[in-house]
N, C-alpha and C positions, 0 to 999 in steps of 0.2 A: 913186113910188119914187125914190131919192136916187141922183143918178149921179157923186156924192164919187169912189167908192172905185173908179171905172171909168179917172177921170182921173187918180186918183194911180199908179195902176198902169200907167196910157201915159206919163207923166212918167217913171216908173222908170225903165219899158223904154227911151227914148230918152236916156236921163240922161250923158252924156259919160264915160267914166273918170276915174278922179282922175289928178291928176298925180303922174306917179313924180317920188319922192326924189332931190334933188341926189347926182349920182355922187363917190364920194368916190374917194378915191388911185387904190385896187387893195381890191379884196375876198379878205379871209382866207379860203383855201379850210378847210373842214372837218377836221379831223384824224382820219388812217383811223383805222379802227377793228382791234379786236386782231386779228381773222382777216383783216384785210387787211396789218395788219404782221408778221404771219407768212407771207402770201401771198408778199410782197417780200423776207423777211430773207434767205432761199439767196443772192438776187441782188446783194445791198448790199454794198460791202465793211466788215470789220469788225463784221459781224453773224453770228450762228451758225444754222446752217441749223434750222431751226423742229424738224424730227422729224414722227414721229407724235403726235397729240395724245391724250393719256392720257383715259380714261372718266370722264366727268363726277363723278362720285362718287368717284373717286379721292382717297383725303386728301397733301396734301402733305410729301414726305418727311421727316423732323428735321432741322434744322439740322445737330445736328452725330451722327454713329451713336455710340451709349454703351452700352456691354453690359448686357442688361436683367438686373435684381436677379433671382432666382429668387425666388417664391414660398413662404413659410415653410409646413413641412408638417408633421403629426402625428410624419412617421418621419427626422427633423430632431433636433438637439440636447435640444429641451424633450421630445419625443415620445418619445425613448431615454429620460432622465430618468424620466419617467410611467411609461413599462415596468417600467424595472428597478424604481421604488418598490413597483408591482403585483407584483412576482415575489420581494420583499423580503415584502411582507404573506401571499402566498401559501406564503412557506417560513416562517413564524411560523405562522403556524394548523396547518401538514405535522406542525413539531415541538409545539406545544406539543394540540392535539386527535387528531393523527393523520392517517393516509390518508382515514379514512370520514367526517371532518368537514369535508375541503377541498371544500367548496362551491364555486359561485359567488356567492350572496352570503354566503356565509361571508368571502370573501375581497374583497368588496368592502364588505364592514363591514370589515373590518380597515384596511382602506388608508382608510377614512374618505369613498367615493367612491359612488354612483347605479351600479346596476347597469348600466347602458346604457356607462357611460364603461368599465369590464370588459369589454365584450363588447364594445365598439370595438377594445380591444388583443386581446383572446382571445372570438371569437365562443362557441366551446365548451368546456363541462368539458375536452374531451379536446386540444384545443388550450393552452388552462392548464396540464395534467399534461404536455406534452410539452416547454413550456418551461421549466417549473421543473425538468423531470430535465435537458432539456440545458444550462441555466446550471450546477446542481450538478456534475454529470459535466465538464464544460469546465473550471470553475473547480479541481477536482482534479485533472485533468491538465496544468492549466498547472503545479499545483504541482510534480508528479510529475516532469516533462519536466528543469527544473533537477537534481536531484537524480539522475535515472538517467540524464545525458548529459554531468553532471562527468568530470572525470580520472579515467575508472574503475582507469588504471595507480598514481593513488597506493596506498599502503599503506594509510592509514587511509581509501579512499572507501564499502569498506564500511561499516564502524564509521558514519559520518558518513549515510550512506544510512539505516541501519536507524535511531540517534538520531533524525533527522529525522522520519522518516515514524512512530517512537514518541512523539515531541511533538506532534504533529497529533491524538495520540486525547487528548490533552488536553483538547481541547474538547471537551466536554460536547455544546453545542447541533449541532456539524459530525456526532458520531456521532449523533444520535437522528437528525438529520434522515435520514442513509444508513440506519440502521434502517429508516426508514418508507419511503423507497423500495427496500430490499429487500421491504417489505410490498406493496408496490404491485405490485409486479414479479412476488410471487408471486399477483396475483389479475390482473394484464392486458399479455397478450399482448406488446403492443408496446412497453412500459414494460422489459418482462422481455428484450427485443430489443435494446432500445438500454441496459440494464444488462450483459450480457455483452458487447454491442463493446466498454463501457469495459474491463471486465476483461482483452477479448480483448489492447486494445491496451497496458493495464498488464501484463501478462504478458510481450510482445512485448518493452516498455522495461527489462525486467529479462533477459530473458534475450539482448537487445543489449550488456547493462552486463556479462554475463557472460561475454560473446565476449570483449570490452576487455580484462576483469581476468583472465578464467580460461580462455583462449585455445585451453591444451590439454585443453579438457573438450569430448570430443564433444557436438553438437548436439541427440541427442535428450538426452542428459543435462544440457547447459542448459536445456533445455525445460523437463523435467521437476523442475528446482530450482526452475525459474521461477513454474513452478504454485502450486508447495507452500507458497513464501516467500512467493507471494499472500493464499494460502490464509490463513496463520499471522497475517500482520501484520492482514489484516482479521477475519479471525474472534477476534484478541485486540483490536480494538476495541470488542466487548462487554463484554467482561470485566475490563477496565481504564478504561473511564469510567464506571462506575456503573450500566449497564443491567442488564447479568445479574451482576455482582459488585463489589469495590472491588479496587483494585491492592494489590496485596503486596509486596514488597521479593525475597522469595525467587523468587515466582513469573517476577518481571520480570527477577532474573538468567538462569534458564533461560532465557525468552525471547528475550534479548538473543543467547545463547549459540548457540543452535538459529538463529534467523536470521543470524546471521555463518558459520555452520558452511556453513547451503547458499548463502551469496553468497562464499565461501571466505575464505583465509586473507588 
């Protein structure tokens, strides 16, 4: 047996150290490290005291803070847009097939649109019919509101009153469409609900305009002109755009005659 590896191993083990390195200047000490120069900074001057240190996953604040953009949403500029075009398609099918044909994809074939993007704005039939009567109804009372809250002290505010609101059944399409929802109104409840607050409240602006103009006219009997003059000007919007007759010359003097009469002299 070979006793090599016996003697290189007592050689090792006795083998002197090597010689350390000539000493040079001064030895660079190591530079602390980040938790040690926070350890120190409270004590240093000109150093800002360290804090508490934030959770590792913590993202670093922005530079500089910039008010964030909001998020563009369905009920947004584009989103009203989209609407009103739906509620535009939806009063073209009202007037030109009727109440019984205003679908929901009746009206989203009109508007040229996938039934799903419909029932994204108006989940339900009954949700459609409640917006197309309250854009209709809104939209006439905005008209309304100028005209019975003019100068009711001029002379000629009636005259100008009643001309007005007789130029409006000119339209053809603006009465068929009230047509169909007086149709509506008379087959569902809540349609028929929110058809009398308009009235209620066009009643209201008439016999406000008759306080103004006709001061000395007791209150129930403003009221009661108020009704009537409702009554009259809307019920001869059948009669005067083509629905149930044609306008007359003769007919449309009396008319004129009779609503000036109960909005006074």
């Amino acid at each position: 047996m070979s006793t090599t590896p016996d003697r290189a191993h007592q050689s090792a083990a006795v083998a002197p150290p090597a010689a350390a390195p000539p000493a040079t200047a001064e030895a660079t000490p190591p530079a602390p490290s980040a938790r040690a120069r926070a350890g120190r900074s409270a004590d240093q001057p000109g150093l800002a005291p360290a804090g508490p240190r934030p959770p590792a996953n913590t993202p670093a604040p922005p530079a500089e803070a910039t008010p964030a953009t909001p998020p563009a949403t369905p009920r947004g500029r584009k989103g009203a847009e989209r609407r009103e075009a739906l509620l535009d398609a939806a009063e073209g099918v009202l007037v030109a097939e009727g109440g019984p044909e205003l679908t929901m994809r009746a009206v989203a074939a009109a508007a040229g649109v996938r039934l799903g993007h419909l029932q994204y704005y108006f989940p339900t039939h009954a949700d459609l019919v409640a917006a197309v009567l309250e854009r209709v109804l809104r939209r006439s009372a905005e008209r309304l509101a100028p005209l019975l809250t003019a100068d009711a002290e001029a002379a000629d505010a009636p005259a100008a009153v009643v001309a007005a609101l007789l130029a409006e059944q000119e339209d053809a399409r603006l009465v068929r469409l009230f047509a169909e929802v007086w149709a509506l109104a008379a087959r569902d409840a809540a349609v028929a609900g929110a058809v009398r607050g308009f009235y209620d409240d066009y009643r209201e602006q008439v016999a406000a305009f008759l306080a103004r103009h006709r001061p000395e006219l007791p209150e129930e009997e403003r009221r009661a002109r108020a009704g009537v003059f409702v009554m009259l000007i809307e019920g001869a919007s059948l009669f005067r755009s083509g629905v149930a007759a044609e306008r007359a010359p003769a007919t449309d003097d009396v008319l004129l005659r009779t609503a000036l009469d109960l909005l006074g002299p």
